[in-house]
Residue frames relative to the residue before (quaternion, step in Angstrom):
aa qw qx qy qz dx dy dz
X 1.0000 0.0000 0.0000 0.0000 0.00 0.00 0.00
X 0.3227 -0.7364 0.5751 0.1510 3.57 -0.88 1.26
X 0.5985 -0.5449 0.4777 0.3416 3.53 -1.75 0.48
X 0.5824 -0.4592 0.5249 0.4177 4.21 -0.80 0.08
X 0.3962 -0.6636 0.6344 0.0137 3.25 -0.51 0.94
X 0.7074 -0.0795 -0.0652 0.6993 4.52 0.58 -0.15
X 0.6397 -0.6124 0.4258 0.1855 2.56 -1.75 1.72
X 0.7581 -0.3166 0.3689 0.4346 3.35 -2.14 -0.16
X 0.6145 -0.3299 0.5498 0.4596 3.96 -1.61 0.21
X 0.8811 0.3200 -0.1724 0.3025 3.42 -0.14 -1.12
X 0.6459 0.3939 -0.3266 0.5665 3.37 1.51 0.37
X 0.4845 -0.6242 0.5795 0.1996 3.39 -1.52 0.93
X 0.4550 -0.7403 0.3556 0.3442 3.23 -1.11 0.88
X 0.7913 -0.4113 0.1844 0.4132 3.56 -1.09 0.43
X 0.7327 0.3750 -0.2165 0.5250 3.60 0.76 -1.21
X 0.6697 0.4242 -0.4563 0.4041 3.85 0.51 0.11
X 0.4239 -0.5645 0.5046 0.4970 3.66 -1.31 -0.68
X 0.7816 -0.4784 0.2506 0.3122 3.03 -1.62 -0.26
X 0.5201 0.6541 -0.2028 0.5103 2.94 1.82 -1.52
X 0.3707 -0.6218 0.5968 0.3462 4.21 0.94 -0.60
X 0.7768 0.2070 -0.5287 0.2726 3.47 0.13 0.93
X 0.7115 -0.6010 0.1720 0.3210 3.05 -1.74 0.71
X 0.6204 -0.4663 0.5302 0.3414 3.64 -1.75 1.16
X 0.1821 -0.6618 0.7211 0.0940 3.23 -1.34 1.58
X 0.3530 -0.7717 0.4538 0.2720 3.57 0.97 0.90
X 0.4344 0.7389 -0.4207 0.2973 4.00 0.82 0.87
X 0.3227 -0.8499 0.2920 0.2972 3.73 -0.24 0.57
X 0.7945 -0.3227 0.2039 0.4723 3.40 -1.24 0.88
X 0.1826 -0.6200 0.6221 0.4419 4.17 -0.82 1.03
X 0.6000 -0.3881 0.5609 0.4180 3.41 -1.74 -0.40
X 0.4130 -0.5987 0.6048 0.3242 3.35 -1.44 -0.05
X 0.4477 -0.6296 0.5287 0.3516 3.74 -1.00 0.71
X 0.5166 -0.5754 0.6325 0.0447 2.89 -1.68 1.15
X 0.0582 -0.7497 0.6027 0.2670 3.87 -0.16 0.37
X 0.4473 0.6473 -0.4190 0.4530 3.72 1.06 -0.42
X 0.8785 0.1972 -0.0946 0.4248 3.76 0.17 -0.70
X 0.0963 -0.9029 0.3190 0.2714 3.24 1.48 -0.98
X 0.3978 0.6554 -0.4391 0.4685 2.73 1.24 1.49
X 0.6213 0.6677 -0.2281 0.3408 3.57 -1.24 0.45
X 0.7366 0.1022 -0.1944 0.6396 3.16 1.97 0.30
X 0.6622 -0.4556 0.2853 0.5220 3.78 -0.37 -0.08
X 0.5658 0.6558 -0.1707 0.4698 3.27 1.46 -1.55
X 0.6932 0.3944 -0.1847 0.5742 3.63 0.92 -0.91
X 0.6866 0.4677 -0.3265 0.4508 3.77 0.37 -0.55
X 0.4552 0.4381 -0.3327 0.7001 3.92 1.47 -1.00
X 0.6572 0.5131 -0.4284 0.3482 3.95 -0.22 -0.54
X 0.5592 0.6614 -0.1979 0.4590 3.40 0.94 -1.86
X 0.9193 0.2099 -0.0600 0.3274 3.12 0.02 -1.79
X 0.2452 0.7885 -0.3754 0.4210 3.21 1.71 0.32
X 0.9288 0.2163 -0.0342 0.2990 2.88 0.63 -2.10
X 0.4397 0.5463 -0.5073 0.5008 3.18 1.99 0.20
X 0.5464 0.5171 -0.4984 0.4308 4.01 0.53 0.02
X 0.7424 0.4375 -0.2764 0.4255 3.72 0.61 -0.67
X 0.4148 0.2810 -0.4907 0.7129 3.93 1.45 -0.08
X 0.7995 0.2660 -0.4917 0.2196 3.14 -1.15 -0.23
X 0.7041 0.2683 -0.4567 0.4730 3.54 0.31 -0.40
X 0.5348 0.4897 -0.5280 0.4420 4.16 0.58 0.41
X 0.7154 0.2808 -0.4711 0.4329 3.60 0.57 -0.40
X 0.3097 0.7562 -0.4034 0.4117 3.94 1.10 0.22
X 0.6508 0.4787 -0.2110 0.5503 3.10 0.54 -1.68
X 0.6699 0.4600 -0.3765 0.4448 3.92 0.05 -1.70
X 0.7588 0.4908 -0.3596 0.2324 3.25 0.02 -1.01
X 0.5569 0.6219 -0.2462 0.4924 3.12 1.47 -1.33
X 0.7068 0.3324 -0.3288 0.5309 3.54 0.42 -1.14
X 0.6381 0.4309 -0.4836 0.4162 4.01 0.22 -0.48
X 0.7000 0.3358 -0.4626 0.4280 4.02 0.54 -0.10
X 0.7220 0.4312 -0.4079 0.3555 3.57 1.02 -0.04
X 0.2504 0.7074 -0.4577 0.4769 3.35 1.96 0.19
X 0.9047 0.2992 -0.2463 0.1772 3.22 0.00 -1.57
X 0.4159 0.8254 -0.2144 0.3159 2.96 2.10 -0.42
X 0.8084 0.3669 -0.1091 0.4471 3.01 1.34 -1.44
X 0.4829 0.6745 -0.3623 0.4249 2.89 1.93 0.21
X 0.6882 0.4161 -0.2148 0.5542 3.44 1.32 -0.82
X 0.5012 0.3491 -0.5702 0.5494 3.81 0.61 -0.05
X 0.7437 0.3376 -0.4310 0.3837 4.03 -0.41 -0.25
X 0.5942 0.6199 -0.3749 0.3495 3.10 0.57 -0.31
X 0.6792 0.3147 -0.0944 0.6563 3.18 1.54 -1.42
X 0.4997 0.4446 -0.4717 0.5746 4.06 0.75 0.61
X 0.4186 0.7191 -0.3179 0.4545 3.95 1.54 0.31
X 0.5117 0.6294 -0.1054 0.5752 3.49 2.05 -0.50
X 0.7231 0.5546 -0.1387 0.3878 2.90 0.70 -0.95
X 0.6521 0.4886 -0.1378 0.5632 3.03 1.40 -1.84
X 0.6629 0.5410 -0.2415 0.4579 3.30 0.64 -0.64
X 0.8249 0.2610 -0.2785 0.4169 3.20 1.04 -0.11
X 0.2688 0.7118 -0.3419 0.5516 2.63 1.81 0.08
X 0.8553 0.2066 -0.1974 0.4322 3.72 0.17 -0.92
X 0.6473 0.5823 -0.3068 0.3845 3.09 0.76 0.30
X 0.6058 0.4263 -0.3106 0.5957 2.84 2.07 -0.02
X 0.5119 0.7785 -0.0888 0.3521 3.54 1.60 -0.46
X 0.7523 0.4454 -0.1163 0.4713 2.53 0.67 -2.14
X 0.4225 -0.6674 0.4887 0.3705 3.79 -0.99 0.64
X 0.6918 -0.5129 0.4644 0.2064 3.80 -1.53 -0.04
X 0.0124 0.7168 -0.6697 -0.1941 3.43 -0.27 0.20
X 0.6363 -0.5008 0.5760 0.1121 3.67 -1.35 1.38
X 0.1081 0.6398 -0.7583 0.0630 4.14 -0.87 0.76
X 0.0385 0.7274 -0.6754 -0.1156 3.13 -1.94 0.12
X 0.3062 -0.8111 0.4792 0.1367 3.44 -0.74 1.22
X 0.5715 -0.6743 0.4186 0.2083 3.71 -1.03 0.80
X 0.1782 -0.5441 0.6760 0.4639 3.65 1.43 -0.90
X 0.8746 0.0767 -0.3944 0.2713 3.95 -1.04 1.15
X 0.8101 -0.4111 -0.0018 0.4180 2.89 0.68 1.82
X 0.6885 0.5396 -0.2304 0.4263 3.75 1.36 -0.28
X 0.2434 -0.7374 0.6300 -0.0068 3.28 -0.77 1.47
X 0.1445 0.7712 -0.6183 -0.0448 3.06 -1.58 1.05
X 0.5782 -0.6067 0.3203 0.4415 3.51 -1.32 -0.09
X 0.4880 -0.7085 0.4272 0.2782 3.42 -0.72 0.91
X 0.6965 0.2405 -0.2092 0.6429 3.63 1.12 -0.37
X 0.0207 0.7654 -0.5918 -0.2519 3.87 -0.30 0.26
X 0.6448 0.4766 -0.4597 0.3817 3.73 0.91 0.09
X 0.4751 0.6964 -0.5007 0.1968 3.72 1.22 -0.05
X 0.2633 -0.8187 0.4712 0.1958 3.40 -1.42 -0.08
X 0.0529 -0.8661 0.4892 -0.0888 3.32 1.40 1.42
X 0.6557 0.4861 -0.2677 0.5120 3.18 0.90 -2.05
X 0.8456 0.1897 -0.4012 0.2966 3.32 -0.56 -0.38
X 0.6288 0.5198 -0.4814 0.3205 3.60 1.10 0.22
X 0.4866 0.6354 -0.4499 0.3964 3.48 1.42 0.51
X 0.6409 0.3860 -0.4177 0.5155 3.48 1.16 -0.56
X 0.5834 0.4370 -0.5016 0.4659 4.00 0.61 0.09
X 0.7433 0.2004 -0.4542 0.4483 3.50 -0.19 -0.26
X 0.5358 0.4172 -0.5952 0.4296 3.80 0.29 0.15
X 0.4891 0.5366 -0.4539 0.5167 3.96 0.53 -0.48
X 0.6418 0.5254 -0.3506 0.4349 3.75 -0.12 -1.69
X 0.8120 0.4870 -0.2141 0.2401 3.17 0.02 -1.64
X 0.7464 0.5377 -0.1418 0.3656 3.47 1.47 -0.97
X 0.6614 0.5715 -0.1907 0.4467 2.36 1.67 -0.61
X 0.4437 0.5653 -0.3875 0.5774 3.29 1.83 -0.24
X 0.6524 0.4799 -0.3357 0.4810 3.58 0.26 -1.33
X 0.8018 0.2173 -0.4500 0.3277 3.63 -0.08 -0.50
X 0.3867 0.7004 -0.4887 0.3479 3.89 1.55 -0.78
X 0.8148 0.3163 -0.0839 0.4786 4.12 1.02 -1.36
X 0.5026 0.5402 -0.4166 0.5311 3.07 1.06 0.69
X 0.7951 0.4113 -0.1526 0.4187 3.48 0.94 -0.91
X 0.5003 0.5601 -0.3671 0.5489 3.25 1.97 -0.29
X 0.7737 0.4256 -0.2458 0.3998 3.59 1.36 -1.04
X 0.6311 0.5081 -0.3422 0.4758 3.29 1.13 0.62
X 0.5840 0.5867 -0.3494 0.4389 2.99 1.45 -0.38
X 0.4854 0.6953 -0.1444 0.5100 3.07 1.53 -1.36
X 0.6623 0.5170 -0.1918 0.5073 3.60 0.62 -1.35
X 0.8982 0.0214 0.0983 0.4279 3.42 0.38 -1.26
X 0.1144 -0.8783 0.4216 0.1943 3.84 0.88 0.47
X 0.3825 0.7772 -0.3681 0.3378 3.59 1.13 -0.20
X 0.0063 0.7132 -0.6391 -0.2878 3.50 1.25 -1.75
X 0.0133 -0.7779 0.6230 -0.0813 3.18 -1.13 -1.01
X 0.6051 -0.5234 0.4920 0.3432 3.99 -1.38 0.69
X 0.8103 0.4258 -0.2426 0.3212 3.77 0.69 -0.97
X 0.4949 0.5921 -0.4060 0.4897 3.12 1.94 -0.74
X 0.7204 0.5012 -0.3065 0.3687 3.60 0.33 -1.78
X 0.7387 0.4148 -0.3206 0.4237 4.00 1.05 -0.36
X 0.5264 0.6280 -0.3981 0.4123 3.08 1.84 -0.06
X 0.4949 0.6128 -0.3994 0.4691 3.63 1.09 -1.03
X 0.7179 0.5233 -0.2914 0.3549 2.97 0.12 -2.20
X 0.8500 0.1683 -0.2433 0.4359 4.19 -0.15 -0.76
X 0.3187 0.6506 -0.4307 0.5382 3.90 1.65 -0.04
X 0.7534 0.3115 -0.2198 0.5358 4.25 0.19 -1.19
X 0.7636 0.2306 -0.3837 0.4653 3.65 0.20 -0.70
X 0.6347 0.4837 -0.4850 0.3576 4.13 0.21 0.15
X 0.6349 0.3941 -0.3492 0.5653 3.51 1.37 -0.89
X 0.5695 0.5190 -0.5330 0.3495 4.12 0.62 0.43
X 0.6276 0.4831 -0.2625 0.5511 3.25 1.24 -1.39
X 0.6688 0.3769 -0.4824 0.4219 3.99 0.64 -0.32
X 0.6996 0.4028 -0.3649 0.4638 4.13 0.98 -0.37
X 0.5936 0.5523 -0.4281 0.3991 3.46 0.93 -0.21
X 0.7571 0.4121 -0.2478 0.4423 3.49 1.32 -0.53
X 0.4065 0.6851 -0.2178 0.5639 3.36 1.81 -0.17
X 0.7517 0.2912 -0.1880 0.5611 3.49 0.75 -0.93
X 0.4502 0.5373 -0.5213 0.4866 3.77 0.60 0.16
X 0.8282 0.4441 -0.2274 0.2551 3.09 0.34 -1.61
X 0.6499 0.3440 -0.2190 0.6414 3.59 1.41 -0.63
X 0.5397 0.4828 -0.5568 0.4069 3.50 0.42 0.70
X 0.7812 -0.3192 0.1978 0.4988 3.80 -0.96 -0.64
X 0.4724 -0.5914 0.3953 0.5204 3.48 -0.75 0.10
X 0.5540 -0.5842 0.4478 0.3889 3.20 -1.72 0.25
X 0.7511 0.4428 -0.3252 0.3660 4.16 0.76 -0.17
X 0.4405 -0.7490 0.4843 0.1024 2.47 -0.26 2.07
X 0.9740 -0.0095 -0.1421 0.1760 3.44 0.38 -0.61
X 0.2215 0.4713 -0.7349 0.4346 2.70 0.64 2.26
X 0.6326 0.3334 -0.5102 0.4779 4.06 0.59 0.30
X 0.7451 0.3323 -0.4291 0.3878 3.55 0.31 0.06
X 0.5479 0.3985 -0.4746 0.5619 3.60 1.19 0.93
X 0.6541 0.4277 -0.4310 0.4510 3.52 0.77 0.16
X 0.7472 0.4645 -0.1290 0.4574 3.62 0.98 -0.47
X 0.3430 -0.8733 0.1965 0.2848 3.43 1.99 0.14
X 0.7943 -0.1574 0.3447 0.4749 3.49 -0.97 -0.78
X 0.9234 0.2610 -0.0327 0.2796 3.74 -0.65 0.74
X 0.6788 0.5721 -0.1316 0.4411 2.91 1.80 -1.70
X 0.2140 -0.7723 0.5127 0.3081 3.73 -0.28 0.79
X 0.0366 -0.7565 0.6507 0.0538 3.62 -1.09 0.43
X 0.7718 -0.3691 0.3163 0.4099 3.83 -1.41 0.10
X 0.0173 0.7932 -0.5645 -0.2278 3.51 -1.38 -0.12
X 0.6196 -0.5134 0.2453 0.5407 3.68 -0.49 1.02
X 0.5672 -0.5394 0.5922 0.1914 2.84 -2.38 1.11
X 0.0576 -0.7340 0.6622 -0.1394 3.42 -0.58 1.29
X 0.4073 -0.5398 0.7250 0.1307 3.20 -1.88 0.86
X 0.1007 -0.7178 0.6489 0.2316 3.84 -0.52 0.60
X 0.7880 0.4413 -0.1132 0.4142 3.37 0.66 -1.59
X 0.2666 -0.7480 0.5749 0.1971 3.79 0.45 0.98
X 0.7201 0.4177 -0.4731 0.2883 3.59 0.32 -0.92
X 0.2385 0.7729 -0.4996 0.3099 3.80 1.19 -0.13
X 0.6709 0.4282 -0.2407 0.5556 4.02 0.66 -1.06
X 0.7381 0.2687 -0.5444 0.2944 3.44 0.14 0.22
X 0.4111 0.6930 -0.5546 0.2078 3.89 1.53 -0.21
X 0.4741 0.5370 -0.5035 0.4831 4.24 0.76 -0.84
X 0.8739 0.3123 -0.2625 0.2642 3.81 -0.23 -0.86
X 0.5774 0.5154 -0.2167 0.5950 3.23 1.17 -0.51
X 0.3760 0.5308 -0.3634 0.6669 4.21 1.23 -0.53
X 0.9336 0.1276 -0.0948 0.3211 3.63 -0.23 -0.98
X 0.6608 0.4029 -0.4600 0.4353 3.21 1.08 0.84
X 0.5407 0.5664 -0.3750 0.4961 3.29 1.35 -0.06
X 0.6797 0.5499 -0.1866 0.4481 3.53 0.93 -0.43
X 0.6126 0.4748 -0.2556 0.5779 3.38 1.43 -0.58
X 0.6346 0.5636 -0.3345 0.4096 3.14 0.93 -1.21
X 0.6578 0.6043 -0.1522 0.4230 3.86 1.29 -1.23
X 0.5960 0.4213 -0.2138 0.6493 3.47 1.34 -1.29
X 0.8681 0.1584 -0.3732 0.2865 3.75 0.19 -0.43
X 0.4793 0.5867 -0.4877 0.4339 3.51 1.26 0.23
X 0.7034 0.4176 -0.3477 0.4581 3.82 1.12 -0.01
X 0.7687 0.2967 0.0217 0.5663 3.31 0.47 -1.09
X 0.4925 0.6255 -0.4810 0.3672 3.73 0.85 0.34
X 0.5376 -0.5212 0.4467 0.4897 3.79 -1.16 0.13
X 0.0254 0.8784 -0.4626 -0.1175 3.32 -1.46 -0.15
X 0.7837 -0.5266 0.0549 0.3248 3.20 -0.91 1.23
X 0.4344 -0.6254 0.3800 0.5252 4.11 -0.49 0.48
X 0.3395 -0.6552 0.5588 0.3783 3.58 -0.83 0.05
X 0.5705 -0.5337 0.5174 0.3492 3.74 -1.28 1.08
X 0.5590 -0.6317 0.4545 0.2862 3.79 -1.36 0.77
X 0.2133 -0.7027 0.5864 0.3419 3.93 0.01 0.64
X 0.5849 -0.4504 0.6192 0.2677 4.01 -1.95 0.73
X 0.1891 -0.6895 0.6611 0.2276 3.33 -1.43 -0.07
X 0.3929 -0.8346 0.3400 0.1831 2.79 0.06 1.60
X 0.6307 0.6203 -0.3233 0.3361 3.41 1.43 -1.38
X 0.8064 0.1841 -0.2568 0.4998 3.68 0.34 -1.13
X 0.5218 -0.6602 0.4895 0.2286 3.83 0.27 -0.20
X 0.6556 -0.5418 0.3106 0.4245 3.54 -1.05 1.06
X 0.7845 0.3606 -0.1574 0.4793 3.79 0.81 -1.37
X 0.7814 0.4664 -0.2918 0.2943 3.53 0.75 -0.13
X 0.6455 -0.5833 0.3923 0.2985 3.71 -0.70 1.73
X 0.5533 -0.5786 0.5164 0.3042 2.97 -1.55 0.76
X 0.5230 -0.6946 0.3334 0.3644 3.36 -1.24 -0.16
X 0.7852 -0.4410 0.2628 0.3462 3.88 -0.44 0.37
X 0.0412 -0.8755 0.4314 0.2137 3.64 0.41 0.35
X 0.6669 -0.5200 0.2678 0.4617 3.46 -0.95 1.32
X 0.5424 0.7397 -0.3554 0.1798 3.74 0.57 -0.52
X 0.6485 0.4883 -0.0669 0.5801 2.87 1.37 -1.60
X 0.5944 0.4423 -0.4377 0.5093 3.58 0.73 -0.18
């Protein structure tokens, strides 16, 4: 005795569904995963959404780290300048040599020495005031890399004019110039930084200033649309008196 060959009245045949329409012979979708965002169409457009947004952010970083470093080396090399700048600037402090090896100051109440650490101060502070206008200017964005560019851009180009200006000021041995210049004769005494903190006025000039130029004149962010709370998303406007 053979099995029936077509099923019961009350069963559907094998290759259809129940419901009576036709088998798109296609397999079960997955459910999305919010954990992976994978697993629907909605999740894969999600996925690939956000590998487009790390990559163009690590774009962006990168971009701003080569213009970081840029502006780090134009200040650095605008560090020349200052340096010569003070050395033409800075005032003199007056010596006078006895003829047996001893050098004094010819004024002891003057105040050369400390007007050299003010115009080095002055000076940096100009250099960083135009450094920070020219980066801003450069790049209106600002940004973590710009504000750390300034910041080590002003204090290397101080420490490059602070050593620069020693060197093209007077020499530093007093006394082979006060045996070459003799008994009596006042002559220069080396350009010296007393006040070391003087080198941070370039960096601090240019971060206070950026910070100022970009909290005024910087772009800024869209503001989010505000709801209206009063009539709600679903509720009609009201009738104008017209229609009445």
């Amino acid at each position: 005795m053979t099995a029936p060959q077509t099923p019961p009245n009350d069963q559907p045949p094998h290759d259809q569904p129940a419901d009576g329409r036709p088998h798109d012979h296609q397999p079960p979708e997955r459910a999305y995963d919010p954990w992976t965002g994978a697993g629907t169409a909605q999740g894969a457009y999600a996925a690939s959404t956000t590998e487009g947004t790390a990559v163009h952010d690590r774009a962006e970083f990168r971009r701003e780290l080569r213009e970081a470093v840029l502006i780090a080396i134009v200040a650095t090399v605008c560090g020349v300048l200052l340096g010569v700048l003070w050395a033409w600037l800075a005032p003199h402090v007056p010596l006078v040599a006895d003829g047996r090896g001893n050098v004094y100051l010819k004024n002891s109440e003057g105040e050369e020495s400390i007007g050299g650490d003010g115009t080095f101060v002055l000076l940096g502070l100009g250099f960083g005031v135009l450094c920070a206008l020219a980066a801003f200017f450069y790049r209106k964005g600002g940004g973590i890399p710009l504000v750390v560019a300034l910041t080590v851009g002003g204090l290397l180009g101080s420490v490059v004019a602070w050593r620069l200006g020693m060197w093209m000021g007077p020499t530093s041995d007093l006394a082979a110039r006060a045996a070459e210049v003799g008994k009596g004769v006042t002559f220069d005494a080396p350009l010296r930084l007393q006040a070391k903190g003087a080198l941070l006025a370039w960096p601090v000039g240019a971060m206070v200033t950026h910070l100022l130029v970009t909290g005024f004149f910087g772009p800024r962010d869209p503001e989010p649309p505000q709801p209206d709370w009063a009539t709600g998303p679903h509720q009609a406007p009201p009738p104008s008196s017209s229609d009445s």
